[in-house]
C-alpha positions, -999 to +999 in steps of 0.1 A: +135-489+338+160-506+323+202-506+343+220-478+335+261-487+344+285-461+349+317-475+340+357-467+340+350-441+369+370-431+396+349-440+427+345-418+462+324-433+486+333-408+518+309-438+538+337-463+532+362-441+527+373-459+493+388-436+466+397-460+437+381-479+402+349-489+400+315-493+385+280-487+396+250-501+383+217-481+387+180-494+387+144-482+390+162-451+409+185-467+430+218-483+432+215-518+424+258-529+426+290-512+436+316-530+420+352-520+428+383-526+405+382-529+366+351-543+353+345-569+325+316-584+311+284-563+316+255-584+305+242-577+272+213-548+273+227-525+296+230-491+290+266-479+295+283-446+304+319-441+300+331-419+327+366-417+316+385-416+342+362-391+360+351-395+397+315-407+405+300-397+441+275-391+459+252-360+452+258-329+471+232-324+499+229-283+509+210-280+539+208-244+539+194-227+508+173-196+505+144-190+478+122-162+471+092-186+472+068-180+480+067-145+488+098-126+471+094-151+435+114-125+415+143-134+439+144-167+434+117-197+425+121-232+434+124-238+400+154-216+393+170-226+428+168-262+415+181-258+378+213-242+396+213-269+421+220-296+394+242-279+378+264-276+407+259-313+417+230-312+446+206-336+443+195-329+477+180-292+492+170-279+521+147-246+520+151-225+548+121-213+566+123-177+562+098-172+533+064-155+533+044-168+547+072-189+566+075-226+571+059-226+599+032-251+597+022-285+578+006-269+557+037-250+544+060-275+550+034-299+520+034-269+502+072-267+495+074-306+494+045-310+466+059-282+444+096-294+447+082-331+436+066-317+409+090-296+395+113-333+388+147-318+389+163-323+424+150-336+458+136-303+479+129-306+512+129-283+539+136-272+575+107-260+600+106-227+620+112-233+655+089-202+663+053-188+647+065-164+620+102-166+633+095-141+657+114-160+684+085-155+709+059-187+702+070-224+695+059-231+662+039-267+653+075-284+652+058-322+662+034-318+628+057-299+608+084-332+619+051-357+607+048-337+578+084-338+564+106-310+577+144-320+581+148-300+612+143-265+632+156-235+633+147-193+630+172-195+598+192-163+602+171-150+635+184-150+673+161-168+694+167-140+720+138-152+747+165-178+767+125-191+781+114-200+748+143-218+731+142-240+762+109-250+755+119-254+720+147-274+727+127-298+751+099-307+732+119-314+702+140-332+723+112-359+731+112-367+697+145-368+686+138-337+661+168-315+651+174-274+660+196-255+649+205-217+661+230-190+644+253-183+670+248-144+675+249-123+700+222-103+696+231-069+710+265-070+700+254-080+664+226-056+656+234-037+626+265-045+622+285-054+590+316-063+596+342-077+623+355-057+645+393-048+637+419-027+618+402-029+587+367-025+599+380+007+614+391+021+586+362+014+565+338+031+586+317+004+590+297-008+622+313-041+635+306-073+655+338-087+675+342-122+670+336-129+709+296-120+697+294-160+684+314-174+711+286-158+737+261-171+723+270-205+715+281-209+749+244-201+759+228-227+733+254-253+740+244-250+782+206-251+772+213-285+750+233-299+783+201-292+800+178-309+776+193-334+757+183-320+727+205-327+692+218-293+681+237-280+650+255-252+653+242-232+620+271-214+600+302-212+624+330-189+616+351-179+639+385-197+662+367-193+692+335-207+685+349-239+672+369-240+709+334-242+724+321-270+701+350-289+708+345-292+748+307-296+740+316-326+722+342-339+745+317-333+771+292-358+749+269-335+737+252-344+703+262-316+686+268-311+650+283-282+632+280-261+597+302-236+576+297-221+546+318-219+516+323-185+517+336-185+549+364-216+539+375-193+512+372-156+517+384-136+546+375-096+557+403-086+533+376-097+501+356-070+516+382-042+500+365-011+489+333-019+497+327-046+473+287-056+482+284-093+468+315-100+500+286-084+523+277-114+540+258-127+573+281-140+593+305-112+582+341-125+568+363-128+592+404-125+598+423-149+577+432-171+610+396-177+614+397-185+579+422-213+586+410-225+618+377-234+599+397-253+568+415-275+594+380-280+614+367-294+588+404-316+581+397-325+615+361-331+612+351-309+637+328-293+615+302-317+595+284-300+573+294-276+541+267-254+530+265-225+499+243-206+526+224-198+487+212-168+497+198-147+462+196-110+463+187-089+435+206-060+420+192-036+433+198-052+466+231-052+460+245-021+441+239+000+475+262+013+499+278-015+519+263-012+548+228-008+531+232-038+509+215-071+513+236-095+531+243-131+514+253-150+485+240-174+462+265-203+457+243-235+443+269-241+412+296-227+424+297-249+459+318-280+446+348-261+429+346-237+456+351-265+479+376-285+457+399-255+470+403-273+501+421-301+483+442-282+457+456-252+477+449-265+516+461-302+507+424-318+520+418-358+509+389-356+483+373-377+507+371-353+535+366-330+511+334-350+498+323-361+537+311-327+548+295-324+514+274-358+517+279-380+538+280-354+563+245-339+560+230-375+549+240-389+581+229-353+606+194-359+586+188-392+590+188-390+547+193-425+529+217-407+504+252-393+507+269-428+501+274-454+474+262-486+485+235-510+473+198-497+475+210-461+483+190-434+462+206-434+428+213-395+434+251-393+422+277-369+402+304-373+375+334-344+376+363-340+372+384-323+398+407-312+377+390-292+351+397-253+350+367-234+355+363-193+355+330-183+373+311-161+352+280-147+371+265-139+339+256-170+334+245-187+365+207-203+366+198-188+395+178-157+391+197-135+412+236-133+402+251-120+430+286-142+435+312-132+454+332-159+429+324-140+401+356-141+377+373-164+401+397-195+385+385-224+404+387-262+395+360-287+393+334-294+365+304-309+371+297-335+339+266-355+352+239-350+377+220-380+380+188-377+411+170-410+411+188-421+384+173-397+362+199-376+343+190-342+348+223-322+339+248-329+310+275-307+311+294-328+281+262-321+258+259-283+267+293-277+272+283-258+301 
């Protein structure tokens, strides 16, 4: 393969926290030079792309995103979850385990490996279930599923309720270093509810969680990590006073990491309005000073990770009544101008914008990606932060469309996705 050089870019590297001019040359896949400042003199032979002025990064990397495969196709395929990936900038995803049958064994874990290779587009790994079937009762294969290429552990949206059996979870992944990670839920608090507990809640009519539900519940996971040493990741927290309890774990030197989605950074309970479905989400929205307390985690970088929580769900799924509707979003294209909100109306550093975007989950998964240096995987974007963009749902990849951006005025256009080099999204050809 012959060097490809991006040139006249605007370079963010979150890893060495350098926001300024540069070029990067790319070969056989990977990054083969980082040069910083104007550049002059590129031998002859090389292809060159003009960036313009634009910035060059690393690829996103979502660790939590949703298919239909294999079980519910019509949902979503790995195929369609992929094309939506590059054009939102991920070159990197991570499949949750709740399919059907789920990812609960090498075998399945190879299964979603193999047809992510061969579908070429993005790099599509996944997580493991910590239980058989997710039915929080039996410790799934997590040693194999670990030798066979899962990321890391976790009963995706599902309470481990049995206290006895996340302990044994959480100790023998803890002999090899593997990752878990729980949604912070209290489980009998939380069941069938759709909302958080409050003024508007109780207006709606609509069954609620209070926010306390997460703080319970994390406090029980955090005690059982004390206990076993185990490396944790709080999965998708969204309220103030869960984010208190992360903070003494980690002063107490606990390894534990932390995810929010995007919705969560930019929507609060008021979205919800009159019932408005694609806003029916799992966590619920919560009160705009949770809202806040989560944008200034992440300033803080309390909070490592940024997901789209992709989470398809068919019309029909949808156009019921709220508390009958599907709970989730998808949010593949939509994740880097969503989050480029932190910078233009919260005053974030495109850096620590980036961080929780790449470097963040690179370094939580032990990924070689998420940073531009010399032999990293060539997996990189072009945008511009700038550009205006108005989500129209209509015209998303995936195969379900339900947004809760739909119509929103965001900016941030993705130009280039580039995974192992490869090109394998051109915005300034389609126009799209």
């Amino acid at each position: 393969m012959s060097v490809l050089a991006i040139t006249n870019a605007r370079l963010l590297d979150p890893t060495s926290d350098y926001d300024g001019p540069g070029t990067v040359l790319i070969e056989n896949g990977s990054i083969v030079e980082v040069v910083r400042g104007a550049t002059t003199g590129l031998a002859n032979g090389i292809e060159t792309i003009d960036a313009g002025g634009a910035c060059l990064s690393p690829g996103l990397i979502d660790i939590r995103v949703k298919t239909g495969e294999p079980g519910a196709e019509p949902r979503e395929t790995l195929k369609s979850a992929s094309l939506s990936a590059a054009a939102g900038g991920v070159t990197t995803i991570v499949i949750q385990p709740d399919t059907d049958p789920a990812v609960d064994d090498p075998a399945m874990v190879d299964f979603i490996l193999q047809r992510g290779a061969a579908l070429n587009l993005v790099n599509v790994r996944t997580a493991g279930a910590a239980t058989r079937a997710l039915d929080g009762q039996r410790m799934a294969e997590i040693g194999l599923m670990a030798e066979a290429g899962a990321l890391y552990f976790t009963d995706s949206d599902r309470t481990i309720v049995n206290t006895r059996t996340l302990l044994r979870v959480m100790s023998y992944a803890a002999a090899f270093n593997a990752l878990i990670a729980c949604r912070p839920s209290e489980p009998w608090l939380s069941e069938g509810t759709v909302a958080t507990s409050g003024e508007l809640a109780t207006r709606l009519g609509l069954s609620a969680v209070p926010a306390i539900a997460e703080r319970i519940q994390l406090d029980r996971d955090l005690a059982l990590v004390e206990q076993t040493g185990v490396r944790f990741l709080v999965d998708q927290i969204s309220t103030e006073g869960a984010l208190e309890s992360l903070a003494r774990a980690r002063a107490r030197g606990l390894e534990v990491a932390a995810s929010v989605s995007i919705n969560h950074l930019c929507f609060n309970e008021l979205d919800i309005g009159e019932y408005r479905t694609f806003y029916r989400l799992d966590p619920p929205l919560r009160p705009e000073s949770d809202r806040q307390a989560l944008i200034e985690a992440v300033r803080d970088g309390l909070i490592d990770v940024i997901t789209s929580a992709h989470t398809p769900a068919p019309a029909e799924d949808k156009r019921r009544p709220f508390a009958e509707a599907a709970p989730g979003a998808v949010g593949l294209e939509t994740l880097l101008p969503a989050a480029l909100t932190l910078h233009h109306e919260h005053g974030l550093d495109l850096l620590d914008v980036l961080r929780p975007l790449t470097q963040g989950p690179a370094t939580l998964l032990d990924l070689e990606a998420g940073t531009l240096v010399a032999d990293a995987p060539a997996d990189l974007i072009l945008f511009d932060p700038g550009a205006p963009v108005v989500v129209d749902a209509d015209t998303l990849k995936s195969k379900s469309r339900n947004s809760p951006f739909d119509g929103r005025r965001l900016q941030g256009r993705v130009l280039l996705t580039l995974v192992g080099g490869r090109i394998i999204h051109d915005a300034r050809r389609t126009g799209t």
